[in-house]
N, C-alpha and C positions, 0 to 999 in steps of 0.2 A: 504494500500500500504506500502511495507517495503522500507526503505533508509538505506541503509550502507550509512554513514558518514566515511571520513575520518579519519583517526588516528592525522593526523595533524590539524586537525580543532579543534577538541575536546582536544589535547595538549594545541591550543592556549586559545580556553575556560577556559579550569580549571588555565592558569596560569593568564590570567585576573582576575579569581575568587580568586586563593592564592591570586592576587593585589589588589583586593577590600580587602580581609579579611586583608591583612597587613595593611591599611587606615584606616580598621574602629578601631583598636584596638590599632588606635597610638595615643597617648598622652603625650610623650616625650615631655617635653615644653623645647625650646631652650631659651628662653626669653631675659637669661643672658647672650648670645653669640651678642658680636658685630656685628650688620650688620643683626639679624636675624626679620625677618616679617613672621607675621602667614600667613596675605593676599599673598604675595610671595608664599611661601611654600603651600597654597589649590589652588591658582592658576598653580602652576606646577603640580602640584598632577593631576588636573583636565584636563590641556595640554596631559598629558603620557595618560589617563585615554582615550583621545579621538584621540590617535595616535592608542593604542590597538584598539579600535571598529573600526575606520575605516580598519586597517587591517584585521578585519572579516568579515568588510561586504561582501565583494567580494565572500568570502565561504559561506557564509550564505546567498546568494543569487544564487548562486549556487547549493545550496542544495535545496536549494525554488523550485527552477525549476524544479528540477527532481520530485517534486511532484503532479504540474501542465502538464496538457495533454496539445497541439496544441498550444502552447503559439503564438500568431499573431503578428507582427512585434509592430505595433500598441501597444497594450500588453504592450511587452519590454521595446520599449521608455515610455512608463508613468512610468512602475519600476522604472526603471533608474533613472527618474526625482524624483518619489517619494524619493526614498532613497537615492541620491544626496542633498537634501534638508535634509535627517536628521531622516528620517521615517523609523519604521521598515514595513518589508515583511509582518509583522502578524494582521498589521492593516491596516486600508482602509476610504478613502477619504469622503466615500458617507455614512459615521456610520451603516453601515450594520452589523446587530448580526446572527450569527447563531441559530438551535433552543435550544442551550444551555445557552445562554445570551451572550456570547463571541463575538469579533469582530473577524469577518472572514477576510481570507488573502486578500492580495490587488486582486490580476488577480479576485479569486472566487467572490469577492462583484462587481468588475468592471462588471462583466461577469453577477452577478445579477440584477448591477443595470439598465445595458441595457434592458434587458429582462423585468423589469419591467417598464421603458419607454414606450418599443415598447408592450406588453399585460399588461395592468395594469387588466383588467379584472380577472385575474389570481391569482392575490396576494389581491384585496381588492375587495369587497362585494358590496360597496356601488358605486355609479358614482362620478368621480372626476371631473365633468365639473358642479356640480351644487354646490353652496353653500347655504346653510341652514340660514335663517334669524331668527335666537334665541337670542329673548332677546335685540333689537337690536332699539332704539330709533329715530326716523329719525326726532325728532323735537329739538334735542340736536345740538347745533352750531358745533360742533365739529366731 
């Protein structure tokens, strides 16, 4: 599926990204200046740093969308929640990987791990109602 991105989004990206590269590359020591604290100065650094991502997220959840089909009300609100707390779109609750090792998007693993509730037959081999007794001491107190 192709996404056209905005021109504005990707503005905001790369100047986040000039903003990390100017952080990583600063070692200007103020030391000698009256009033100066390194703690102060990486805490502000990390304040702006989290004023930027919250203004993307909105875009970048946005953009999310348009890649997911039938998104359900249901759906939305757990997004919402998720990434109100601080998560990105790209990962998901239930640690679901794709078959590349990667963590799938939140809707798609949601979306998987229902299906796999409701048929587990389908994704595992073995039955999940029986447990296996290996190894397993029953004259141990414990």
């Amino acid at each position: 599926m192709n996404i056209s991105v905005s021109s504005s989004l990707l503005e905001d990206i790369f100047r986040l990204l000039d903003y990390l590269d100017m952080r990583h590359g600063y070692d200007e020591s103020h030391f000698h200046k009256s009033g100066y604290s390194q703690r102060l100065e990486n805490d502000n650094a990390l304040w702006e740093l989290r004023i930027k991502i919250r203004q993307l997220q909105g875009k970048i959840v946005e953009t999310y969308l348009l890649t997911v089909d039938d998104v359900a009300e249901s759906e939305m609100r757990d997004l919402l929640e998720w990434v109100a707390a601080g998560k990105s779109v790209y990962d998901n609750p239930c640690l679901i990987y794709d078959s590349s090792g990667r963590p799938m998007d939140f809707i798609n693993a949601c979306r998987m791990d229902l299906e796999m509730t409701e048929n587990p037959s389908d994704f595992f081999s073995e039955r999940l109602d029986t447990v296996e007794d290996i190894g397993r001491d029953d004259e141990l107190p414990f």
